[in-house]
DRENPA-3360 file (N, C-alpha, C; in nm, 2 decimals, always signed):
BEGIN
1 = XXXXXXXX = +1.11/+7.00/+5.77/+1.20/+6.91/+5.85/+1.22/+6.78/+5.78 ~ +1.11/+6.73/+5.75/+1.15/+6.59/+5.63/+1.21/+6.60/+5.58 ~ +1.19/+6.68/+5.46/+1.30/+6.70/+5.36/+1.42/+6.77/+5.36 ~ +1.43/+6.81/+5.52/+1.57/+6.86/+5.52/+1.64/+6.70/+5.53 ~ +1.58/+6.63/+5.67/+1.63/+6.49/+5.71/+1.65/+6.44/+5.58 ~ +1.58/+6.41/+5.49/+1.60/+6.33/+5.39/+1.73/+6.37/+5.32 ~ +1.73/+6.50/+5.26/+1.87/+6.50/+5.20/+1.96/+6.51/+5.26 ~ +1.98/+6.51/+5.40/+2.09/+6.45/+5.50/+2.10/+6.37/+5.45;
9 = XXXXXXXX = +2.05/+6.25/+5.46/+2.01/+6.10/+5.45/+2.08/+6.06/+5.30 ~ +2.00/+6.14/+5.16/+2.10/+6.10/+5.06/+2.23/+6.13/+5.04 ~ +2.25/+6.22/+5.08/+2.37/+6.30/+5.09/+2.48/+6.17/+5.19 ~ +2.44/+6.15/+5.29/+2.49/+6.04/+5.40/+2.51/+5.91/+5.28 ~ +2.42/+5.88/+5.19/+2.47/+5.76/+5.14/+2.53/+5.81/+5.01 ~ +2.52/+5.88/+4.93/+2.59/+5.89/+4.80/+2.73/+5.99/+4.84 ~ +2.73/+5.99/+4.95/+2.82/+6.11/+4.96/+2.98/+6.03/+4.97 ~ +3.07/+6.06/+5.01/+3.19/+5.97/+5.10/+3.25/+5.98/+5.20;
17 = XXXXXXXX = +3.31/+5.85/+5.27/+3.37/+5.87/+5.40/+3.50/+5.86/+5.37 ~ +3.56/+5.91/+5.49/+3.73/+5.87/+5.51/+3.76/+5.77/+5.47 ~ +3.86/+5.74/+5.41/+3.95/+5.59/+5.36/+4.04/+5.52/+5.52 ~ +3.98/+5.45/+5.55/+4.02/+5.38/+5.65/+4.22/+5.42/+5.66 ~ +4.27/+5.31/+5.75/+4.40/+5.34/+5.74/+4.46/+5.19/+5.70 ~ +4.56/+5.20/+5.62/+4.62/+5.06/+5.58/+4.63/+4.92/+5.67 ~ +4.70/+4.96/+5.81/+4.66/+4.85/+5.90/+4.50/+4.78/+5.94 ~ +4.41/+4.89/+5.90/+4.27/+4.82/+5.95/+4.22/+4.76/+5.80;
25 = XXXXXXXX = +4.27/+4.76/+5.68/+4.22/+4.73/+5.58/+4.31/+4.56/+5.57 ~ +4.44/+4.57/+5.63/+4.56/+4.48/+5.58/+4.45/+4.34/+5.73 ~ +4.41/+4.42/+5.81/+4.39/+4.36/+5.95/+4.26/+4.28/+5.93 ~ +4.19/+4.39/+5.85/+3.99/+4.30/+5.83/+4.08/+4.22/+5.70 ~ +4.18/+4.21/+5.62/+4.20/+4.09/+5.49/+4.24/+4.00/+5.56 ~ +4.35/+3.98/+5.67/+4.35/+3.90/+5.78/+4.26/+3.82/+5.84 ~ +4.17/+3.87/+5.91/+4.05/+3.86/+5.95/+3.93/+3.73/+5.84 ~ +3.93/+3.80/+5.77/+3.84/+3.73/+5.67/+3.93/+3.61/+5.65;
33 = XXXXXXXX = +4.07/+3.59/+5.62/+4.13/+3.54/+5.60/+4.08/+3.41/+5.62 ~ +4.15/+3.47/+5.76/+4.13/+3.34/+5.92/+4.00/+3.23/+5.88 ~ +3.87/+3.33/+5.86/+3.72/+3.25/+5.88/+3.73/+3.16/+5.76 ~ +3.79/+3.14/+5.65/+3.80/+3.11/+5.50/+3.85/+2.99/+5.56 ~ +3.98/+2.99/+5.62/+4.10/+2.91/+5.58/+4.05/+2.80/+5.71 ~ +4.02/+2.84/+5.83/+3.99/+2.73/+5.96/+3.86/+2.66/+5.93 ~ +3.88/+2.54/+5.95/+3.71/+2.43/+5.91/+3.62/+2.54/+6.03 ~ +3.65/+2.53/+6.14/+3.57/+2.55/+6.21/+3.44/+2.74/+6.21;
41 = XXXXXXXX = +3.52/+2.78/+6.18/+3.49/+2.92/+6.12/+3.42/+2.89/+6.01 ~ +3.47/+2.87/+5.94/+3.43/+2.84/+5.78/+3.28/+2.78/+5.76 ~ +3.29/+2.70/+5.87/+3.12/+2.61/+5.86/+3.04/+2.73/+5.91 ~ +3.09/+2.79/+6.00/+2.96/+2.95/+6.02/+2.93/+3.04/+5.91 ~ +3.09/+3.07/+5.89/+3.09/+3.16/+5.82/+3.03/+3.18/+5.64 ~ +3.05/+3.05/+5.63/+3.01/+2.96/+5.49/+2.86/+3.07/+5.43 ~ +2.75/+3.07/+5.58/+2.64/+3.08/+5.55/+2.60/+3.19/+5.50 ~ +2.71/+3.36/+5.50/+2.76/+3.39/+5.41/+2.72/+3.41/+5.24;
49 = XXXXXXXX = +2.82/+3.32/+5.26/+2.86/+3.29/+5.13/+2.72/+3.23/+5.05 ~ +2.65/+3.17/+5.12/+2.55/+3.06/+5.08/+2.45/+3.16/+5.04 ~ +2.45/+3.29/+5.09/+2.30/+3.36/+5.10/+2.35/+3.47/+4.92 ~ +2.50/+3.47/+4.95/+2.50/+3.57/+4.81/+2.49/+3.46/+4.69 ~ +2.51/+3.32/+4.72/+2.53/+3.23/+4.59/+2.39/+3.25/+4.53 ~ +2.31/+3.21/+4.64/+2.17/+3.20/+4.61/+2.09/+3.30/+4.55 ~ +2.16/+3.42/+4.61/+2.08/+3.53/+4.59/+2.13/+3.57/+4.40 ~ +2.25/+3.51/+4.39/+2.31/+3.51/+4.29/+2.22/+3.45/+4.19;
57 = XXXXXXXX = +2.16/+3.37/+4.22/+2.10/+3.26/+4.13/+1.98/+3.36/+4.13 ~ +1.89/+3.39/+4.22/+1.74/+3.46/+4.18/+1.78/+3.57/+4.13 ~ +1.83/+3.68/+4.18/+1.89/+3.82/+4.12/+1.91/+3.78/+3.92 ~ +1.93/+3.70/+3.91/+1.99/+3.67/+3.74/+1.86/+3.58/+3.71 ~ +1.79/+3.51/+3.74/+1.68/+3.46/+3.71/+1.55/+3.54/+3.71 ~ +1.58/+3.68/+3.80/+1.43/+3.80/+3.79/+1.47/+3.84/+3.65 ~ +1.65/+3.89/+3.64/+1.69/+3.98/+3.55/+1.67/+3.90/+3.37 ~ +1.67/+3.77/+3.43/+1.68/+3.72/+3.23/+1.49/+3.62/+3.24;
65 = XXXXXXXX = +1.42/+3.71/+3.34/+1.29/+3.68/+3.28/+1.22/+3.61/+3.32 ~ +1.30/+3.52/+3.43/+1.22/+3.42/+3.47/+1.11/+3.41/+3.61 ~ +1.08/+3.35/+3.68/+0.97/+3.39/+3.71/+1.01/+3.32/+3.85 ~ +1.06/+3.38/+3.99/+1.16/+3.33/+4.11/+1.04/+3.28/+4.24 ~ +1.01/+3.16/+4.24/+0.99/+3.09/+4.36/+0.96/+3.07/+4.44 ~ +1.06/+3.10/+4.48/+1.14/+3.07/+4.62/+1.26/+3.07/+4.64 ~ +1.37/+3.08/+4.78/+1.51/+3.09/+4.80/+1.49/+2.98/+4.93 ~ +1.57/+2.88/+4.97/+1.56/+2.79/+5.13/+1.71/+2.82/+5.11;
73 = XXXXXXXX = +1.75/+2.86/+5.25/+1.90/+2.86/+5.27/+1.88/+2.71/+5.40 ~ +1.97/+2.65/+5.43/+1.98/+2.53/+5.52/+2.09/+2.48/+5.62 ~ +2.06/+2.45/+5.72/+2.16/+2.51/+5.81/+2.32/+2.43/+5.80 ~ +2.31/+2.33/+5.67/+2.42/+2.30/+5.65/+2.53/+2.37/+5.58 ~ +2.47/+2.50/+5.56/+2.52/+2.60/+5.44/+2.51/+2.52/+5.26 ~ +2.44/+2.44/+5.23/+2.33/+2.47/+5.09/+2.21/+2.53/+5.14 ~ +2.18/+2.53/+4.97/+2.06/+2.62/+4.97/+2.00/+2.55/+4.81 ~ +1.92/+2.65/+4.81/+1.80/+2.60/+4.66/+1.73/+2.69/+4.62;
81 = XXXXXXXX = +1.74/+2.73/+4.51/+1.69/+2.85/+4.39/+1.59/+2.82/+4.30 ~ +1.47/+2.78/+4.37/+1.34/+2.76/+4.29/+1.32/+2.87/+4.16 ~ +1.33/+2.86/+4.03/+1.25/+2.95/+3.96/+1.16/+2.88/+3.82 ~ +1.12/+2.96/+3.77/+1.00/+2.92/+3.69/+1.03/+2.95/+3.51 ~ +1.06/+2.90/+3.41/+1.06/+2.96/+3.28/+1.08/+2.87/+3.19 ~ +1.09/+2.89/+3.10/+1.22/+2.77/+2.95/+1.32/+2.70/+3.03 ~ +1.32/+2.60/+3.04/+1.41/+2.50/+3.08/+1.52/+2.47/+3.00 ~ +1.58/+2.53/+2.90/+1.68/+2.61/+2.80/+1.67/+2.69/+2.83;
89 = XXXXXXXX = +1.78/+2.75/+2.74/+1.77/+2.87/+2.69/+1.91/+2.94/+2.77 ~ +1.94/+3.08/+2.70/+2.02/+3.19/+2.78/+1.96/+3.21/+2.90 ~ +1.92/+3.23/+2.96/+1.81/+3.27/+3.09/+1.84/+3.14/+3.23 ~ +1.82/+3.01/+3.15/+1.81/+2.91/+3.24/+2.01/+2.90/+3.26 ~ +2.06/+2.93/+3.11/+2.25/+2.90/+3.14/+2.28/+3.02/+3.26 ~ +2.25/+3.16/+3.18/+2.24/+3.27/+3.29/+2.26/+3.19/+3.47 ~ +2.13/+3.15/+3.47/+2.08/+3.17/+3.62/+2.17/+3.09/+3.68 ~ +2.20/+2.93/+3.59/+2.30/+2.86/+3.65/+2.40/+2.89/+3.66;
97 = XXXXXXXX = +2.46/+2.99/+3.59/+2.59/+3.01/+3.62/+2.66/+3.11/+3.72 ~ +2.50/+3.13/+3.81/+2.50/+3.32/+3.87/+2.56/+3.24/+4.02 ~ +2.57/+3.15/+4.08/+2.55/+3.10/+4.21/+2.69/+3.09/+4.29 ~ +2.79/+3.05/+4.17/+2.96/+3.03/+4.22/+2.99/+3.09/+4.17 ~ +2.98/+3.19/+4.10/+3.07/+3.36/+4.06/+2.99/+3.48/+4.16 ~ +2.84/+3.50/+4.22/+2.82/+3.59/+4.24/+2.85/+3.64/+4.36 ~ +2.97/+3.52/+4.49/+2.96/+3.61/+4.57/+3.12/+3.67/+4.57 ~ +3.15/+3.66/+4.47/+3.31/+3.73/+4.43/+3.29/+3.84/+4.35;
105 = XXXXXXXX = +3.19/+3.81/+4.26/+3.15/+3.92/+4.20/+3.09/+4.05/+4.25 ~ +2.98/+4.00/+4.35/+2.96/+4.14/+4.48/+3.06/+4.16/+4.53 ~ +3.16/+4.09/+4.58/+3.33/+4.14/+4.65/+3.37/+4.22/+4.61 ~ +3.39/+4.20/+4.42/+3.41/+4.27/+4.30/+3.41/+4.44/+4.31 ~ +3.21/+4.41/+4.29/+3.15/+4.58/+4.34/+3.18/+4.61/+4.48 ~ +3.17/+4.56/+4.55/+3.19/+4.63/+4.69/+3.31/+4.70/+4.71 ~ +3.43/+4.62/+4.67/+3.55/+4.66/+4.65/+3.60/+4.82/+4.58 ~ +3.51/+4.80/+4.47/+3.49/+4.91/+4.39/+3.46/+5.04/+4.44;
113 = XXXXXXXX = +3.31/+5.02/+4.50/+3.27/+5.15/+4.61/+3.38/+5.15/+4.72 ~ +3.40/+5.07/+4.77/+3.55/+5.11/+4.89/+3.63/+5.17/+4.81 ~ +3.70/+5.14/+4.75/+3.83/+5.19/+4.67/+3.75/+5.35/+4.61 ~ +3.64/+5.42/+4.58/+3.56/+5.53/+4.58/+3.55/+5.59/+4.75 ~ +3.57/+5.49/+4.84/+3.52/+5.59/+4.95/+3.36/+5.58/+4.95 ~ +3.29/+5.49/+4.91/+3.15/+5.50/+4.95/+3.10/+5.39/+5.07 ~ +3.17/+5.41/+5.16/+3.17/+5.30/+5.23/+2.98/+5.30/+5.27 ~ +2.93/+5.41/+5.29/+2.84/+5.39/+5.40/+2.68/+5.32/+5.23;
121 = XXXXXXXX = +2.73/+5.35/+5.11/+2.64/+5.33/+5.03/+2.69/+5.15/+5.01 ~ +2.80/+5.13/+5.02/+2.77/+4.95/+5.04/+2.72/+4.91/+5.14 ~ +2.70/+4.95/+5.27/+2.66/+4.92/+5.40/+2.53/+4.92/+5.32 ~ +2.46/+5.04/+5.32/+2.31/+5.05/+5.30/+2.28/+4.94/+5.14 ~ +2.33/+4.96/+5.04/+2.31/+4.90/+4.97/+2.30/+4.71/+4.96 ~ +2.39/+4.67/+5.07/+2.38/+4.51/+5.13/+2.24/+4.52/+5.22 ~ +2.16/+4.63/+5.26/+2.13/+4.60/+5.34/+1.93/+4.56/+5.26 ~ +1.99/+4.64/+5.13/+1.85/+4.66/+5.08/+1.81/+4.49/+4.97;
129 = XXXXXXXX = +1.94/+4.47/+4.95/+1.95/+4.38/+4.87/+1.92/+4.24/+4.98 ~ +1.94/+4.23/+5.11/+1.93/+4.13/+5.19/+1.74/+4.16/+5.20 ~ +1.68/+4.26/+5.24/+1.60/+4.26/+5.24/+1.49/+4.23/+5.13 ~ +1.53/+4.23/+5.04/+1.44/+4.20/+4.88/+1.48/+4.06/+4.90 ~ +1.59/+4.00/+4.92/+1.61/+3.87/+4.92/+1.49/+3.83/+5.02 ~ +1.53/+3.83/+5.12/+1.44/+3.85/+5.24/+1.29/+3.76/+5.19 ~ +1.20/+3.87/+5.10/+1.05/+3.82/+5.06/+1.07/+3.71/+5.01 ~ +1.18/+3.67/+4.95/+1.13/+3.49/+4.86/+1.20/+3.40/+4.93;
137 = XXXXXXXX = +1.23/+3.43/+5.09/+1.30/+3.33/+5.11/+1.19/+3.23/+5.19 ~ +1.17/+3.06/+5.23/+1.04/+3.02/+5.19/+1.08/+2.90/+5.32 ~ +1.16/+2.96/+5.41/+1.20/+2.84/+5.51/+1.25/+2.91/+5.62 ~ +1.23/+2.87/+5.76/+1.25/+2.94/+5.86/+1.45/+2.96/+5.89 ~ +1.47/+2.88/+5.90/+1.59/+2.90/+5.86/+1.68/+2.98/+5.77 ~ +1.64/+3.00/+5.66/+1.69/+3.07/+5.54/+1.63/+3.25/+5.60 ~ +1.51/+3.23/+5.65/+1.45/+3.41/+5.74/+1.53/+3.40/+5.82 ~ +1.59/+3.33/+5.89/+1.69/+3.36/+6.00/+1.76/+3.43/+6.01;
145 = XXXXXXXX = +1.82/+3.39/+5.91/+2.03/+3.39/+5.84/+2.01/+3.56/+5.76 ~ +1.95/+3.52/+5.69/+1.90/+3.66/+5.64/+1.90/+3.81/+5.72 ~ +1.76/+3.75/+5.84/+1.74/+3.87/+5.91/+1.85/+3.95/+5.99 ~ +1.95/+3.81/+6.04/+2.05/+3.84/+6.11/+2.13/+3.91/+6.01 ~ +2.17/+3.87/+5.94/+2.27/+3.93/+5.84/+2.25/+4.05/+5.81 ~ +2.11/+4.12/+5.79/+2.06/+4.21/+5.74/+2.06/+4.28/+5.84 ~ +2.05/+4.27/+5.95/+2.05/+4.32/+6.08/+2.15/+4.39/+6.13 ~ +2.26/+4.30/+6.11/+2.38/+4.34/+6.14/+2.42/+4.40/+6.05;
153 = XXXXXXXX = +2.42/+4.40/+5.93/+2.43/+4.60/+5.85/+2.37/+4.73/+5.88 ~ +2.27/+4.67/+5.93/+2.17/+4.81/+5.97/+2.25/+4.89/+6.08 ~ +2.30/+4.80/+6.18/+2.27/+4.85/+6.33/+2.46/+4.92/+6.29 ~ +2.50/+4.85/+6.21/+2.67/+4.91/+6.19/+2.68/+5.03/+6.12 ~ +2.57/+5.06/+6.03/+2.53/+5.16/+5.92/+2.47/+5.25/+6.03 ~ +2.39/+5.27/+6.14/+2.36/+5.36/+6.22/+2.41/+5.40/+6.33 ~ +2.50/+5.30/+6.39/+2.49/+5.32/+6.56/+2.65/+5.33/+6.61 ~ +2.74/+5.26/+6.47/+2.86/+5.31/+6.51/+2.93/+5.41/+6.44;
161 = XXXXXXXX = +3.04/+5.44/+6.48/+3.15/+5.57/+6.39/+3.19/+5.52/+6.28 ~ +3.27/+5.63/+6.23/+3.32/+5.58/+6.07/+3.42/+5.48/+6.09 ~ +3.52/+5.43/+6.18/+3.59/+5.36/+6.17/+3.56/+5.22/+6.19 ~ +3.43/+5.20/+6.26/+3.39/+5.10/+6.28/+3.32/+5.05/+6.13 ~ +3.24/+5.10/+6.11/+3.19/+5.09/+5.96/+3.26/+5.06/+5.90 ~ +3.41/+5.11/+5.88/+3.48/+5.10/+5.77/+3.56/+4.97/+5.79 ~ +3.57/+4.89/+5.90/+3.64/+4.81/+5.93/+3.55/+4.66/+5.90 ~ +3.41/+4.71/+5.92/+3.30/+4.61/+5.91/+3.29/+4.61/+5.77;
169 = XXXXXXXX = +3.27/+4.74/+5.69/+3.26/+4.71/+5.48/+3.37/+4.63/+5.46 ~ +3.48/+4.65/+5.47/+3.61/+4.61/+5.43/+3.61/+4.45/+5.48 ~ +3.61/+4.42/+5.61/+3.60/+4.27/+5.62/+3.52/+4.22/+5.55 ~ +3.34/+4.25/+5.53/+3.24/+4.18/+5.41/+3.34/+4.15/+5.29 ~ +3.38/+4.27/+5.26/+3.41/+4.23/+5.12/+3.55/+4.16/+5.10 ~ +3.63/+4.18/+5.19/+3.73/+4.08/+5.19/+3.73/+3.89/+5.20 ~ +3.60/+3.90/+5.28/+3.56/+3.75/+5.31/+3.44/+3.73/+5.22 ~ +3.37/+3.83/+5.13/+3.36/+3.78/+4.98/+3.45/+3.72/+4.88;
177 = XXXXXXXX = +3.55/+3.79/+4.91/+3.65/+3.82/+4.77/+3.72/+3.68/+4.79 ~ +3.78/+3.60/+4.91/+3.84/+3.57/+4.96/+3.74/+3.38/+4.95 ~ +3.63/+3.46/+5.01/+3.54/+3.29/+5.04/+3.49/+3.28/+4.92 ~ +3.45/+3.34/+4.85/+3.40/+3.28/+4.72/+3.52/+3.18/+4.66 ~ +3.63/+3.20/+4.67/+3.73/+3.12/+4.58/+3.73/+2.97/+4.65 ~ +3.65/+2.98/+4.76/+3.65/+2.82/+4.85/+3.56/+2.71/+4.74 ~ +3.46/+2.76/+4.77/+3.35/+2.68/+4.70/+3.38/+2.63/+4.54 ~ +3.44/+2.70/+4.51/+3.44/+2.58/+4.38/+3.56/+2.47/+4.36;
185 = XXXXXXXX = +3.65/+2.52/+4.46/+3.78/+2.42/+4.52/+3.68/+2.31/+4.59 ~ +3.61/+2.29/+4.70/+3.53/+2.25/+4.74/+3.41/+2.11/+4.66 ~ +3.40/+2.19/+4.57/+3.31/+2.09/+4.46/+3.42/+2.04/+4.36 ~ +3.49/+2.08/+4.33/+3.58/+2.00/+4.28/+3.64/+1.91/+4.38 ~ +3.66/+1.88/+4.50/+3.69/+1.75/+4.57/+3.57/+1.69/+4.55 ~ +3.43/+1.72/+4.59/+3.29/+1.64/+4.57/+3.31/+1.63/+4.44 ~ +3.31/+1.63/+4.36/+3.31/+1.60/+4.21/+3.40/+1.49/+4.19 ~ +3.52/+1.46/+4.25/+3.59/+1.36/+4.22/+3.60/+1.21/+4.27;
193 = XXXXXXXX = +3.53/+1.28/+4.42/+3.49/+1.13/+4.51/+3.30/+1.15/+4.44 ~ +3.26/+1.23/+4.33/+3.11/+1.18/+4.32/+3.04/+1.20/+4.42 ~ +3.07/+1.25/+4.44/+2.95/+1.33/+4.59/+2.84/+1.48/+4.56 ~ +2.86/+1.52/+4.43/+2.86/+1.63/+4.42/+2.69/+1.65/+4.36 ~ +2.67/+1.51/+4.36/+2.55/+1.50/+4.29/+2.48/+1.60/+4.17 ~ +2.38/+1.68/+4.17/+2.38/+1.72/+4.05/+2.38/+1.89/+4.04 ~ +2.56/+1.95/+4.05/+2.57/+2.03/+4.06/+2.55/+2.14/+3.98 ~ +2.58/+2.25/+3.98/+2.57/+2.35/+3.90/+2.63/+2.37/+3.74;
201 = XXXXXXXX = +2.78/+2.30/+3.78/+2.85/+2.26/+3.67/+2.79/+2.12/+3.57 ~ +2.71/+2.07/+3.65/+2.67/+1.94/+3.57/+2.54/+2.00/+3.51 ~ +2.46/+2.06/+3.58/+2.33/+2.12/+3.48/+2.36/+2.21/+3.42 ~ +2.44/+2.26/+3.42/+2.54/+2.37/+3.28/+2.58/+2.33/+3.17 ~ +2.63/+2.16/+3.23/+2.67/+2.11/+3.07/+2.58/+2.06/+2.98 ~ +2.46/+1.99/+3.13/+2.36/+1.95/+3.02/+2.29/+2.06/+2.96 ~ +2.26/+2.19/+3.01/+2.21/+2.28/+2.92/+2.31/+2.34/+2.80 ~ +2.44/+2.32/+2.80/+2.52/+2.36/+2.66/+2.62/+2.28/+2.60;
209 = XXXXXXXX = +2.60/+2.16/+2.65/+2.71/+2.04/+2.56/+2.85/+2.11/+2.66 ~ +2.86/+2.14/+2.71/+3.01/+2.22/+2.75/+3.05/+2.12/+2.88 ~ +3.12/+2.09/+2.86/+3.18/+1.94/+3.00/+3.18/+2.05/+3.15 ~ +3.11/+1.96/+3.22/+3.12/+2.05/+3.39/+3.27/+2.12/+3.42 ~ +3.35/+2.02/+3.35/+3.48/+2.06/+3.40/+3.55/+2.19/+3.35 ~ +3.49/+2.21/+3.21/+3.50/+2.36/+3.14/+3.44/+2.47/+3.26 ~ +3.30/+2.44/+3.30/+3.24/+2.51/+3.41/+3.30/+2.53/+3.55 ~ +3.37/+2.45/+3.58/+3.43/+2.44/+3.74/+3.55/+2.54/+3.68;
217 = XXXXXXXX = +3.64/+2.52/+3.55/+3.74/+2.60/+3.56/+3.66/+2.74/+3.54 ~ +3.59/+2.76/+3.45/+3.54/+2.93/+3.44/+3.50/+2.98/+3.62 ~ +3.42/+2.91/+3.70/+3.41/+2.93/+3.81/+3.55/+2.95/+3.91 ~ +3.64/+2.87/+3.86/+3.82/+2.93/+3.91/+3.83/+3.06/+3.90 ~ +3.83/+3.08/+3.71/+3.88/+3.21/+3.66/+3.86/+3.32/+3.72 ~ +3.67/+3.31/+3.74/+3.62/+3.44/+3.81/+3.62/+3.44/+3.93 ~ +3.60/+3.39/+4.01/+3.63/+3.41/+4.19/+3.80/+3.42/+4.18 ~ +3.92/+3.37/+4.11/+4.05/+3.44/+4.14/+4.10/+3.55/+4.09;
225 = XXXXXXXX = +4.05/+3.56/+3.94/+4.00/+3.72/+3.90/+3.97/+3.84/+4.01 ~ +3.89/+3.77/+4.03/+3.79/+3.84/+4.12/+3.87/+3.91/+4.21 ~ +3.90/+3.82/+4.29/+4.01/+3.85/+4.42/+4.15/+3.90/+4.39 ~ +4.21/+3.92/+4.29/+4.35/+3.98/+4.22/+4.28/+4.16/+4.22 ~ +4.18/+4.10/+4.13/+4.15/+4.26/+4.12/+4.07/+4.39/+4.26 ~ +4.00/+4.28/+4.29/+3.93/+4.37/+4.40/+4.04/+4.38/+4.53 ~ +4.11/+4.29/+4.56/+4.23/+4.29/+4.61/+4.32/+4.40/+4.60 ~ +4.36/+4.42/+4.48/+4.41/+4.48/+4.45/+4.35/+4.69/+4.45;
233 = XXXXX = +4.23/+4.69/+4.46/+4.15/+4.81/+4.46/+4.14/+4.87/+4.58 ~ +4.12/+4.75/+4.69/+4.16/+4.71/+4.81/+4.23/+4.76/+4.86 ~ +4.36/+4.75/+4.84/+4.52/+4.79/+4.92/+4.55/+4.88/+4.84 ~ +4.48/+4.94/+4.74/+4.57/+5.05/+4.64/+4.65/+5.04/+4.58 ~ +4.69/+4.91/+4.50/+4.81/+4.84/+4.43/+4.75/+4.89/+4.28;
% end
């Protein structure tokens, strides 16, 4: 009986679902839209965006070696990516550059499995990745935002139909693809009234001679990249 359940179970996630129908895909890009573009949305919804930046930042700091912390997410929507190694190096540019590309770049992949029809393996797959985040997060607030978020993949991945599902993958990753291109618009207004204090682009340059502002535009490229293409995977274009 296990191992029947079980290969239900993988079969359920590697397998595929129906392709939603164009209005509910055109409807959740809408949707996500909205939360992007209104202040008042946007300051909830931000928090988001704040948990893939960050997770962006540890995810690439496990992967080039270095030795991860802690994660504080904050209820202003920043956050802080404690890790441990060579304060140079490839590893340390790596990690800093993972924070304002990665939540376009998960948009990226998620998009990808949608546009495959693996809707229910990005459901489960956000949900495993929130949970590993989960252990290093080091502030009650940051377990919060998390658990909730993670929560709410689970219960969508088990308890509703395929269309519901499909309408909940498709919004995530629309309001990845979509919110990531905020934040670095964002820090470029703080960057010019100097408010931005000591940003990601500014410890980028001190770690490669490369001017922040070379960094703010690469941070353009890829979050609008991002969104042309996964956009585009998206709607079938």
């Amino acid at each position: 009986m296990h191992t029947t359940n079980a290969a239900e179970l993988w079969d359920r996630v590697v397998g595929t679902q129906p392709e939603p129908s164009q209005w509910l895909i055109a409807a959740t890009g809408l949707l996500a839209l909205s939360l992007v573009v209104y202040r008042t949305a946007w300051l909830v919804a931000r928090n988001a965006i704040t948990i893939a930046h960050e997770g962006g930042h540890g995810l690439v700091a496990l992967l080039s070696g270095r030795r991860l912390d802690g994660i504080r997410l904050h209820s202003d929507t920043s956050g802080l990516t404690v890790s441990r190694g060579r304060p140079t190096g490839p590893g340390m540019i790596l990690t800093a550059a993972a924070g304002y590309t990665a939540p376009s770049l998960l948009g990226l992949g998620g998009a990808w499995l949608l546009a495959a029809d693996h809707i229910t393996a990005l459901l489960w797959g956000a949900t495993g990745l929130l949970l590993a985040m989960l252990v290093m997060i080091r502030n009650a607030y940051g377990v919060l935002t998390v658990v909730i978020t993670g929560a709410a993949f689970l219960l969508v991945s088990w308890l509703t139909d395929a269309e519901v599902q499909a309408a909940f993958a498709y919004g995530v990753v629309w309001f990845l693809l979509l919110g990531g291109v905020r934040p670095p618009f964002e820090l470029q207004r703080k960057r010019r009234h100097r408010h931005a204090g000591d940003s990601d682009p500014d410890q980028l340059a001190r770690l490669t001679g490369v001017p922040a502002t070379v960094w703010l535009l690469f941070f353009h490229v890829v979050t609008l990249t991002s969104l042309i293409g996964g956009g585009s995977w998206l709607l079938g274009v």
